[in-house]
Structure formats: structure tokens, C-alpha cells
KOLKE-12178 format. One line per field, with one value per residue (C-alpha): x, y, z; residue number from 1; residue in one letter. Coordinates in steps of 0.001 Angstrom, whole numbers, plus 500000, padded with zeros to 6 digits. Example, Ala and Ser with C-alpha at 12.3 -4.5 7.8 and 13.67 -1.06 7.14 Angstrom:
// KOLKE-12178
east: c(512300, 513670);
north: c(495500, 498940);
up: c(507800, 507140);
seq: c(1, 2);
type: c(A, S);
***
This chain:
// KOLKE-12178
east: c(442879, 442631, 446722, 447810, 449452, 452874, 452490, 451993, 455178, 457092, 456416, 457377, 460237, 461449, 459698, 457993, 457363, 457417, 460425, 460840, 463472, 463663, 464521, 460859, 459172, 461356, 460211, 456839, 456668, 458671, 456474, 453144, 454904, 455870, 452133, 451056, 453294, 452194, 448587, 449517, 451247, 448656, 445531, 447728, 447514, 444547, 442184, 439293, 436215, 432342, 429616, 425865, 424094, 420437, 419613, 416693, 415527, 414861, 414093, 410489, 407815, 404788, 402367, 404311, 404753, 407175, 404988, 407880, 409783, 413506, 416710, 416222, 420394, 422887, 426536, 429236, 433146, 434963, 439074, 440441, 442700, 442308, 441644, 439073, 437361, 437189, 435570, 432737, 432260, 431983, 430149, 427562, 427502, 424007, 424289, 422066, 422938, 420754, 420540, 418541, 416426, 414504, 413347, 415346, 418624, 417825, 418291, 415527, 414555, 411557, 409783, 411147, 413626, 416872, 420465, 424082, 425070, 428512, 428477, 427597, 430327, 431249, 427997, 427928, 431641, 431066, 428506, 431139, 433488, 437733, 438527, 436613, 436471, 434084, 435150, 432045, 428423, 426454, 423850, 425400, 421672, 418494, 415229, 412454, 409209, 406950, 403435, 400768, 399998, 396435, 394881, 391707, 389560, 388098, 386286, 388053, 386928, 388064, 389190, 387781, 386773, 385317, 384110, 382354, 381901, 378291, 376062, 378352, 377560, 377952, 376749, 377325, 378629, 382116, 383819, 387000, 388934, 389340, 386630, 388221, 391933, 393442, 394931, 398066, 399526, 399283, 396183, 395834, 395336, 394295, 391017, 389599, 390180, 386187, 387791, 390864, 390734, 392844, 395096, 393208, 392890, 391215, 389486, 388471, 385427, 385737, 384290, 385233, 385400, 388506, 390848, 392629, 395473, 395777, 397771, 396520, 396353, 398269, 396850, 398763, 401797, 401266, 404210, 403854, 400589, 400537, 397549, 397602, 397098, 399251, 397340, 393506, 392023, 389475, 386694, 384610, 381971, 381875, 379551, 377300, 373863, 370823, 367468, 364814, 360811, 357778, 354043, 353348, 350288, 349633, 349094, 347346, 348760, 346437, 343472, 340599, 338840, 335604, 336884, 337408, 339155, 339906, 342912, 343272, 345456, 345895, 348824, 352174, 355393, 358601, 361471, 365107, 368630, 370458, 373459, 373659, 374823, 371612, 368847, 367163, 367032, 364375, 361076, 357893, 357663, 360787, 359025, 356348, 354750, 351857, 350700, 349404, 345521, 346209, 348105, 345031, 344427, 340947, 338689, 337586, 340916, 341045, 344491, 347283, 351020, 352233, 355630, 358658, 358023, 360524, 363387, 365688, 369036, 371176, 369001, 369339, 367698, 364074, 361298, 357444, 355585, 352492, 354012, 350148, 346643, 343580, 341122, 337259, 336159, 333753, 331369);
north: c(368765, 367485, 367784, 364329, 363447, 363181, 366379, 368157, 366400, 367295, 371084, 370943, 369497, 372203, 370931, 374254, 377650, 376465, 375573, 374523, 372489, 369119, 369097, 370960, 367770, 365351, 367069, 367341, 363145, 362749, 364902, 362976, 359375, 360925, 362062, 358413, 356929, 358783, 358014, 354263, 354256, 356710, 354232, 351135, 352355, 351573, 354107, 354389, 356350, 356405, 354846, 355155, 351450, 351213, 348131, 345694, 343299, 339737, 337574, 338745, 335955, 335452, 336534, 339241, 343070, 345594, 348526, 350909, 352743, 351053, 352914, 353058, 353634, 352678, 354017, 351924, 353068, 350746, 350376, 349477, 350244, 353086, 351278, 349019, 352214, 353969, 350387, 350662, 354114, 353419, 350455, 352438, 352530, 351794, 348126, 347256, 345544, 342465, 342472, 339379, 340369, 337336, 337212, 334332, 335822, 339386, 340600, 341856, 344313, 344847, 343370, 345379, 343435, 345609, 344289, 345483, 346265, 346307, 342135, 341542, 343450, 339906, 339142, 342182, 342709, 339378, 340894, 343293, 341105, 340226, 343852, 345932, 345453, 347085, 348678, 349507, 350809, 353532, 353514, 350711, 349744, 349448, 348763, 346460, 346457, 343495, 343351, 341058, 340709, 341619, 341526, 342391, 343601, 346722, 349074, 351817, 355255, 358478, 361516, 363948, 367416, 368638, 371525, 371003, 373165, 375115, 372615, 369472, 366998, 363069, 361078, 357974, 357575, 358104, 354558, 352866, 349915, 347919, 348356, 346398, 346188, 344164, 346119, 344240, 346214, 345588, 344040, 346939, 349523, 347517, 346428, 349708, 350830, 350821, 351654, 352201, 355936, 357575, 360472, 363471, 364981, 367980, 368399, 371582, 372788, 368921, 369041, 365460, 361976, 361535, 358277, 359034, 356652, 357480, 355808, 355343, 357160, 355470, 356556, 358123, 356581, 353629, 353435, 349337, 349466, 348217, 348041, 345524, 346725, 349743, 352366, 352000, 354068, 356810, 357136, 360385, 360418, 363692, 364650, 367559, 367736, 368686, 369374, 367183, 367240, 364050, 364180, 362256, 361442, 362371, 359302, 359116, 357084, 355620, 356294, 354108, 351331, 352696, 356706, 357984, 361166, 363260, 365231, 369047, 368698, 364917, 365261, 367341, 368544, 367131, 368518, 367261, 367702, 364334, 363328, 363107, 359217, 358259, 360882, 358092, 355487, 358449, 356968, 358476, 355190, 355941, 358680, 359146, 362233, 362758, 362074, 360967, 361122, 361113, 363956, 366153, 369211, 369918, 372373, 374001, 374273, 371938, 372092, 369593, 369913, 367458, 365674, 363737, 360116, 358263, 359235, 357947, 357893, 359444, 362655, 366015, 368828, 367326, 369970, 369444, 371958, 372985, 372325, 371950, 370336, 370531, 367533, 366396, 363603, 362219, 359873);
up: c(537204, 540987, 542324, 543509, 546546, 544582, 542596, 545628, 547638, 543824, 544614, 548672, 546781, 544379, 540994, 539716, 541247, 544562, 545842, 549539, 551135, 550997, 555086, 555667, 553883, 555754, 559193, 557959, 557708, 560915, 562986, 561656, 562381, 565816, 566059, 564953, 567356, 569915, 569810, 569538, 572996, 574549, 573413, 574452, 578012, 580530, 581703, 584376, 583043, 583976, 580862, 581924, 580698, 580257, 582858, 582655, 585459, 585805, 587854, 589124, 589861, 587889, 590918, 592025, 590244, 591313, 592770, 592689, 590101, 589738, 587698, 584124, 583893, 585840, 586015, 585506, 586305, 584187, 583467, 580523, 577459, 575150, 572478, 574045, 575006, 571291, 570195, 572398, 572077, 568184, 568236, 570722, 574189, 574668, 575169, 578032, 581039, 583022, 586293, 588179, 590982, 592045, 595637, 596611, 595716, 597380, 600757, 602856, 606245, 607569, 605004, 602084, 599516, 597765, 596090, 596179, 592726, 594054, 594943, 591056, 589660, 588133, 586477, 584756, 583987, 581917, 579945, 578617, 577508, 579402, 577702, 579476, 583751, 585452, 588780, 590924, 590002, 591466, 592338, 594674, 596171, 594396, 596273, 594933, 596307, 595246, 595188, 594500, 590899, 589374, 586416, 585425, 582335, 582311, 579478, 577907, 578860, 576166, 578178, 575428, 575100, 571748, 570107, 566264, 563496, 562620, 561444, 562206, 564692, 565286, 563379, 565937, 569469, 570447, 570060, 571220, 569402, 571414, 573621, 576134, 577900, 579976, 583145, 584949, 588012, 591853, 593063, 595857, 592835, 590033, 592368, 592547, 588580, 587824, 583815, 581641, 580859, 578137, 577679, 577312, 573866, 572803, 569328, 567969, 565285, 563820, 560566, 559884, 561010, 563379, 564392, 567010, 568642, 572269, 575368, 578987, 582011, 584691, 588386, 590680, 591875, 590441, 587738, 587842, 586093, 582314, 579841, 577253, 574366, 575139, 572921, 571401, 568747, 569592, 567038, 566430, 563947, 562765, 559450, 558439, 559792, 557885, 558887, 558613, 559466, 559905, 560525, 563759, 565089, 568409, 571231, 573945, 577254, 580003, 578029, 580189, 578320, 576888, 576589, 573568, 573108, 569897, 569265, 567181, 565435, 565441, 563837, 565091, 563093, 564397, 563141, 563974, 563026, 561325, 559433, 556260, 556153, 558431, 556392, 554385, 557443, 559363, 559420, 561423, 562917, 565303, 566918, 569569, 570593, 572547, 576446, 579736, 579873, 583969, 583409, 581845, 583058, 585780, 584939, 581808, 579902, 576877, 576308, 577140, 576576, 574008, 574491, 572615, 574311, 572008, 569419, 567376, 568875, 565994, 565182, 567879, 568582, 567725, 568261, 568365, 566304, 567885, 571612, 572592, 570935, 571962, 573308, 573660, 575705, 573956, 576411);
seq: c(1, 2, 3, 4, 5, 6, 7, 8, 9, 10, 11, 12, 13, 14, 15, 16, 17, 18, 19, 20, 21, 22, 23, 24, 25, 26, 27, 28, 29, 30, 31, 32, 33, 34, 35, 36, 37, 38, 39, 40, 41, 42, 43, 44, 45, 46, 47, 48, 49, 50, 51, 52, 53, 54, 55, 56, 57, 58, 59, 60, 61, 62, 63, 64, 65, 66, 67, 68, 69, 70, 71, 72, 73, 74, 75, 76, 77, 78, 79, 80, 81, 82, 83, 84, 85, 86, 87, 88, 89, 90, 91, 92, 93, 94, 95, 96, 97, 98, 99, 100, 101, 102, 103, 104, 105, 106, 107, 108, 109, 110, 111, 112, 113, 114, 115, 116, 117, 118, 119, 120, 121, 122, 123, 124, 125, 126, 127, 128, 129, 130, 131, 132, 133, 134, 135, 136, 137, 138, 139, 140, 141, 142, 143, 144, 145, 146, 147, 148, 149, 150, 151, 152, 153, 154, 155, 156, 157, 158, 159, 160, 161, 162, 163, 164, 165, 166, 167, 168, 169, 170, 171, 172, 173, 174, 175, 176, 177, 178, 179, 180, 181, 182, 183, 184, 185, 186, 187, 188, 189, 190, 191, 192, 193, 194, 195, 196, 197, 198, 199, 200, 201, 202, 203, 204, 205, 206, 207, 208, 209, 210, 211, 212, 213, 214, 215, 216, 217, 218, 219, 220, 221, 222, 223, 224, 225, 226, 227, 228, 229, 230, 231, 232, 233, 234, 235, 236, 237, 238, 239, 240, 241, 242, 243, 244, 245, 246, 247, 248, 249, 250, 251, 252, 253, 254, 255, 256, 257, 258, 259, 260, 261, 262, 263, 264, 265, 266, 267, 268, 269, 270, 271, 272, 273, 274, 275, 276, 277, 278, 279, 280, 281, 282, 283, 284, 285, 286, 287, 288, 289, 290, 291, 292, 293, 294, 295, 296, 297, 298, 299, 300, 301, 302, 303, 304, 305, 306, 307, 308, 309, 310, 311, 312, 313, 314, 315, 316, 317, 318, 319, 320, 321, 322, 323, 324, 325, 326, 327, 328, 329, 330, 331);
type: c(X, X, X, X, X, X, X, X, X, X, X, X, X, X, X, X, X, X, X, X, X, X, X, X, X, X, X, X, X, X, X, X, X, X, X, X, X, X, X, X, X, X, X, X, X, X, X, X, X, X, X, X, X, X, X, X, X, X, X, X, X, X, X, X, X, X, X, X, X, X, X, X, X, X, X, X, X, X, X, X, X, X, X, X, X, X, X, X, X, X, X, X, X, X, X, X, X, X, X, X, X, X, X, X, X, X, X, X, X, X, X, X, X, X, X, X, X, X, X, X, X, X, X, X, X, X, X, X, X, X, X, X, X, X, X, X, X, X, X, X, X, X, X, X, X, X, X, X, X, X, X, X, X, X, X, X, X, X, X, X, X, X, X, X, X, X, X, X, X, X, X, X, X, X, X, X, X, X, X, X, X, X, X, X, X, X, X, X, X, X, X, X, X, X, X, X, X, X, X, X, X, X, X, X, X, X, X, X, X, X, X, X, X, X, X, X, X, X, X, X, X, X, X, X, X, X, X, X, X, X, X, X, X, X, X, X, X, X, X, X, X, X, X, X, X, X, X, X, X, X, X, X, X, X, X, X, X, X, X, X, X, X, X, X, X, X, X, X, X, X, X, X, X, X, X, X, X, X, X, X, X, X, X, X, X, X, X, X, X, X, X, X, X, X, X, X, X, X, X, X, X, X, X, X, X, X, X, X, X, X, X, X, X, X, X, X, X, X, X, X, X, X, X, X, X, X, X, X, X, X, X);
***
């Protein structure tokens, strides 16, 4: 049976085997209400101690963007009672602190715009609360450089490498969703983006259809740019390949009104690898082979080199079985 609270101050009290003395429990109690006591008048005093606030900034005009990289934190040495103190640090100290930075209200030299911290202890003592007063704030200047605002749209661009498995290929192109995003950041960069390009990923022997969901690449030194949406999906059709082969007759290009010319074979095997999905949609119709009368050979060779003039775009490695026919002009 779990000993109670009085049971055990019974035995510290002589009831059963163990018998202490009554004084030992007495000094026992006094020492923990001296302990209490003490802890009450040690909180009830002030004290000056450093919190580090996550800061956001308002203030900035519609046209303008702020081209360079401002504090994410700033440090705050505040003074004020223990117990005030223990409250935040339960509650969490990560409340985050405002701090207005419109134009108007900044100071400027040469051109370039910053704020003392230290002139706004007010402002952001008040968004503590009257217990807690905050003393000074490092850093004590923060510089804001604002630029002219652009935005533009511009196509997506995957930064991809891939390898695929034996007989796996894709079945489609490479897509993004969206295919478009909008690109906000200071007109002197934003106007010479020519695309959005991702985060580089790196696939290897894909055997399967990936979605990917992939950020942006900002350029260099340009922290200020934003892309909205803020991540797109990356879309690799990956599927098994099988072979496939079609009898195509062999054309002839340029041929002069009145010629007639006869082909051996007049028909060529073109074989080709496709995926599975798109097997049933390859028709001899999508293909072309053949070529240029202008291009026949002089003399007495009767031979011509034939050649893949059209394709389907979803089927690789398409060969042309014989790579050569033979020809007579007939007059």
C-alpha cells in the first residue's frame, strides 16, 4: 500500500520501528518555510537580464522593397521583478516584437535610410506590458535600404539531374505545377531573371513516376526576392519502356513533276523504344522516313541513304532497318 504523507510524518514521529525526534521533524518544516520564504523575497526583487525577440518590420511602401537583409532577432536588456521574469519565461519568450520603419519616420545620409532602436525603447516596452521595462536594445542601429519594387511573371525552370533504371525512360516531358510564378524583388534584379529556377534535386535509377515539391533559387545577393507561390511541384514521368517496330514506306522529297522513281525495298523497319501507357496510341502514320531526290548521289551508284524525317515525340531511340534502299529513275 502507497505510505501517505501522514504515515510517513507518524514514523519521523516515533509511531513504529522508526523512531526519530519530534525536534528533527519540527526543523525539517521550518527549514522548508524558511526555503519558501526565501524564494518569495528573492523573486519579489527586480532584476536586469538580456531576452533575444524575433522582430518584424512595418512600415515599407507598396513600390518600394528592402534590397538588404535586416535582423531576424533583436536583443532586448530588460528590468524587472523575478516573478515577472519566470512568467514570461513560461509563457515563452518568443513573442515577437514590431518595429515601424516607414521612410518618413527614418533618418537618412547619403542617400541610405537606418533607425535608432534606442529612441523607440517606448514603443516596444509597451508591447511587453507596465511589468516588464525594457532598458536599451542592441543592435542600437539597423540599416534599410529601399529599392524599387518589381514584379514580373516568369516560367519555372527544374534544376534536375537524373539517372533511370535499365529499360525505364519518360514517358512525357518533365513538368512543373504551376508552370508559372510570380517573382517580386527589386526591379534592378528582378529585370534581368529570364526564369524562376528551382532548387536542385538529384534523382537516381527512377523506376517510377516522381512528384517532387521543390523551393526557388534566389540569385545572388538578392535576399529581397520572393516567388509567389513559394514552392511548385516537379513532375517526372517515369515508366518501363518496351520495344516496338512499324513498316514505313519510304518517301521521296523534291521529286520533279513528271519523274518517277521506284524504291527496293519500298518499305523500311522502324523500330523504337515507348512506354508502356502510350504503346497502343503508335501508329505508322506518325512516322516519315525516306529523302531528298536533290540529295541523290552522281554517277553510277544506285544507292541513297534513307533518313527519320518525322517522329513521334514520346518514343526514343527509333532506328531505320535497312539504313539504305536502292532507286531507278524511270523516264
Amino acid at each position: 500500500m502507497t505510505e501517505t504523507p501522514k504515515t510517513f510524518f507518524q514514523k519521523l514521529a516515533g509511531s513504529g520501528d522508526v523512531i526519530l525526534n519530534r525536534k528533527l521533524v519540527i526543523y525539517l518544516v521550518c527549514l522548508l518555510l524558511s526555503c519558501l520564504l526565501w524564494v518569495l523575497i528573492t523573486l519579489s526583487e527586480k532584476y536586469e537580464t538580456d531576452i533575444v525577440f524575433p522582430v518584424i518590420y512595418n512600415g515599407i511602401p507598396k513600390s518600394k522593397v528592402v534590397a538588404n537583409h535586416l535582423p531576424e532577432t533583436i536583443t532586448a536588456k530588460v528590468n524587472a521583478v523575478g516573478f515577472s521574469l519566470i512568467w514570461y519565461k513560461l509563457k515563452g519568450s518568443g513573442q515577437t516584437l514590431t518595429l515601424e520603419i516607414p521612410p518618413s519616420k527614418l533618418r537618412e545620409t547619403n542617400g541610405a535610410y537606418y533607425t535608432l532602436t534606442n529612441n523607440r525603447l517606448e514603443k516596444i516596452s509597451a508591447q511587453l506590458g507596465d511589468k516588464i521595462k525594457v532598458l536599451r536594445i542592441s543592435p542600437d542601429t539597423i540599416y534599410i535600404d529601399f529599392a524599387e519594387k518589381m514584379k514580373r511573371k516568369l516560367r519555372v525552370k527544374p534544376a534536375l539531374t537524373m539517372t533511370l533504371q535499365k529499360q525505364y525512360g519518360l514517358s512525357d516531358s518533365i513538368k512543373t505545377d504551376p508552370e508559372f510564378v510570380n517573382v517580386v524583388g527589386p526591379k534592378s534584379i528582378v529585370e534581368k531573371m529570364q526564369f524562376a529556377e528551382t532548387e536542385t534535386t538529384n534523382i537516381k535509377d527512377a523506376d517510377e513516376k516522381k512528384v517532387i515539391t521543390l523551393g526557388f533559387k534566389k540569385p545572388d545577393n538578392s535576399e529581397a526576392v520572393s516567388f509567389s507561390p513559394e514552392t511548385v511541384k516537379l513532375i517526372v514521368p517515369v515508366e518501363k519502356y518496351t520495344e516496338g517496330s512499324k513498316e514505313i514506306v519510304v518517301a521521296v522529297r523534291n521529286l520533279p513533276k513528271g519523274s518517277r522513281l521506284r524504291v527496293y525495298p519500298e518499305k523500311v523497319k522502324v523500330t523504337y523504344l515507348v512506354g508502356l501507357s502510350m504503346y497502343d496510341k503508335v501508329d505508322a502514320s506518325l512516322f516519315t522516313v525516306g529523302f531528298n531526290y536533290k540529295n541523290l548521289p552522281k554517277g553510277k551508284s544506285n544507292k541513297v541513304k534513307v533518313e527519320l524525317l518525322n517522329a513521334p515525340a514520346f518514343v526514343n531511340s527509333v532506328k531505320v532497318e535497312p539504313v539504305s534502299v536502292e532507286y531507278i529513275i524511270q523516264k
